[in-house]
N, C-alpha and C positions, 0 to 999 in steps of 0.2 A: 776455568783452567783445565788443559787437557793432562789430567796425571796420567795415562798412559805414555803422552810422550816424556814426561820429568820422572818417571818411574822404567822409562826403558836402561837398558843394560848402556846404549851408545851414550846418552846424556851424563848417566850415572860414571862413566870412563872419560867423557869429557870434563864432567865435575873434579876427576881423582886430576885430570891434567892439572887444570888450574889450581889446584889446592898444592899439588906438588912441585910445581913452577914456582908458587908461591914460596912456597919455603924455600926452595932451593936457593932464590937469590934474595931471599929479602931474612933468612935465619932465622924465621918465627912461622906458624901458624895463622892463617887469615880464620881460621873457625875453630873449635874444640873438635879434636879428629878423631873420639872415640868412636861408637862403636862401628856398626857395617857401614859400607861403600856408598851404599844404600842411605841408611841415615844418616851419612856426611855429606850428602847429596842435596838429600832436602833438607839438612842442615842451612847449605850456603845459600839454597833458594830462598827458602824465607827469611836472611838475616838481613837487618833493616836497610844497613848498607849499600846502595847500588854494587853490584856486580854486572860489565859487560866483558866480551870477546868477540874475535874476530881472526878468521884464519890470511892462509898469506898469499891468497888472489891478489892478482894486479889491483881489483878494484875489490878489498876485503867484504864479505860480505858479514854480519854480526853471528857467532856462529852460539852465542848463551847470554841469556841474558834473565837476572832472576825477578821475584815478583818485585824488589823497590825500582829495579829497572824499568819492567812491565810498566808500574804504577806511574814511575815520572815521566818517561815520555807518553803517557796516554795512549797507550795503544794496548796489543795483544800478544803472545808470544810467535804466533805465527807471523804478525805481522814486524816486531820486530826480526826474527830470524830472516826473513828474504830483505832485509833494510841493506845497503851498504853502508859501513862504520861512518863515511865521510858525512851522510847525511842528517849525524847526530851533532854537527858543528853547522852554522851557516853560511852561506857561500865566502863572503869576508873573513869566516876566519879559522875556513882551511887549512891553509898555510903557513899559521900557526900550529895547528895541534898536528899537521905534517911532523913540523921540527919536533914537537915535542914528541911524537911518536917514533921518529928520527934518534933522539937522544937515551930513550928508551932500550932501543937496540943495540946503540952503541955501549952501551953499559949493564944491560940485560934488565935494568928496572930504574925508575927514577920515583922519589917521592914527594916530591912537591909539587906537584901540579896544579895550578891552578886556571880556568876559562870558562869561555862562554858557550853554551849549549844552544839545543834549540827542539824541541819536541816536536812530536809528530801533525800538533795543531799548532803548530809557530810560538808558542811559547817561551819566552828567552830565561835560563838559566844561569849562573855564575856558580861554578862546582871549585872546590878549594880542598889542599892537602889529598890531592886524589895518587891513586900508585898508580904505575903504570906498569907493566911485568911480561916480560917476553914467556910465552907457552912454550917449552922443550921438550919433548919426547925422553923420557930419565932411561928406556933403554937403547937409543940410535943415536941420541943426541941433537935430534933431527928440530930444528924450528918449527914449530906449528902456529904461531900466531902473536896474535899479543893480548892482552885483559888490564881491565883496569878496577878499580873499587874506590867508591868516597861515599862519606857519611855524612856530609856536610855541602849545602846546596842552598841559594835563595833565587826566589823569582824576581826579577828584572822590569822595570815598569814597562811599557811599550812605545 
């Protein structure tokens, strides 16, 4: 793991995004927000939970993703960051987690999410009660992305 990059100041401001996105539309805390930026930071990175994002390119590219992230789709942090979001659904079922991502915006969060994934060695997933939460800028108001978190996941036979 490169802690330089999960220790830099951009990552650590990216973290306060999503932590504070989070609250804002969901009225709770996604992690214990004591002490520094810093350790709220590697707080969310290691909490067991998937945590992803993705900013608001045409074609989103994942712009965090923490270690149960890392862990399930098999890969690395570099290599998830250059991933586009769409590639963690399979081609069939895009167009679903479009809508759902879709639905998301229109109401700034939704909580029940449930589908099917797909890892970076083709491995198929079924993720349940996941959030899904638009990223806002709390001083522009400006949209920055959207994120999601679930805790709950099983592997799929082939």
């Amino acid at each position: 793991m490169n802690d330089d990059r999960i220790n830099s100041a951009h990552w650590v401001q990216h973290s306060q995004l999503l932590l504070d996105s989070f609250e804002h539309f969901l009225g709770r805390s996604l992690i214990d927000r004591c002490g520094s930026q810093l350790d709220q930071s590697t707080r969310l990175f290691r909490i067991p939970a998937v945590v992803v994002a993705h900013g608001t390119e045409t074609d989103p590219i994942l712009s965090y993703g923490n270690q149960a992230a890392i862990d399930l789709w098999e890969t690395d942090l570099e290599t998830l960051l250059s991933m586009p979001s769409r590639k963690t659904a399979e081609p069939e079922e895009r167009k679903e987690r479009e809508d759902m991502l879709r639905r998301g915006l229109e109401k700034g969060f939704i909580d029940d999410y449930q589908g099917i994934r797909v890892t970076t060695t083709g491995k198929r997933f079924f993720i349940e009660n996941a959030i899904i939460w638009t990223l806002i800028d709390s001083s522009t108001g400006e949209r920055m992305g959207q994120a999601a978190t679930f805790a709950a996941w099983r592997f799929l036979e082939s």
